[in-house]
C-alpha positions in Angstrom: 119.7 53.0 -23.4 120.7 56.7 -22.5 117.3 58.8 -23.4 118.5 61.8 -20.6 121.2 64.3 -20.8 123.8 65.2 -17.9 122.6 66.9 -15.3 119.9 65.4 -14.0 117.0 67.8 -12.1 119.4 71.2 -13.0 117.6 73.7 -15.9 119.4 73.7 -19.2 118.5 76.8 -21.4 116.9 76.1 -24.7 116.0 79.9 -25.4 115.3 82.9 -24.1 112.1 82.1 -21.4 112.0 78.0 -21.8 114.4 75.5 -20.0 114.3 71.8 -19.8 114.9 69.4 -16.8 115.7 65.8 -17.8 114.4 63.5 -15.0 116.0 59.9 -14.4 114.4 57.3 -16.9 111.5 55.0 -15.7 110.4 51.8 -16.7 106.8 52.1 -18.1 104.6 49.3 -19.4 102.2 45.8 -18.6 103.8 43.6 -16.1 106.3 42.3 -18.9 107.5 43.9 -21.0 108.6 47.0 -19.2 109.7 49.8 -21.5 112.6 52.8 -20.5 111.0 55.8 -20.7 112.5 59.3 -20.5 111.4 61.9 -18.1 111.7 65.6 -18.9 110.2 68.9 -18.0 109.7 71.9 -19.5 109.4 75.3 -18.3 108.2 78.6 -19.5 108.6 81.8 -18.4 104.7 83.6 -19.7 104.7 87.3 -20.1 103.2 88.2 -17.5 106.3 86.5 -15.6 104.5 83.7 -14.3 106.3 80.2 -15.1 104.2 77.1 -17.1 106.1 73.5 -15.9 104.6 70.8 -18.4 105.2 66.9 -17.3 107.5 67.3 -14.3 110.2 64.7 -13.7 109.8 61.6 -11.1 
């Protein structure tokens, strides 16, 4: 299962002020079964030109 895009950990535009990192995918879950799970961040440049970073990648 492929739940990240090429390149890993580099910021890909997705308009103007906000990018997205996709992280490598972890497995998540009890003991058994262990589910892939997708790791992404998202950042946002504020008005005040500060940056927000929401869930950052593993």
């Amino acid at each position: 299962m492929r739940a990240t895009y090429d390149p890993l950990f580099m910021l890909k535009p997705v308009a103007e002020d906000v990018w997205i990192v996709d992280g490598p995918v972890i497995r998540y879950g009890m003991p058994w079964p262990k589910i892939p799970f997708p790791t992404r961040t998202t950042i946002i440049r504020l008005p005040n030109r500060r940056f927000s970073c929401t869930r950052p990648p593993s």
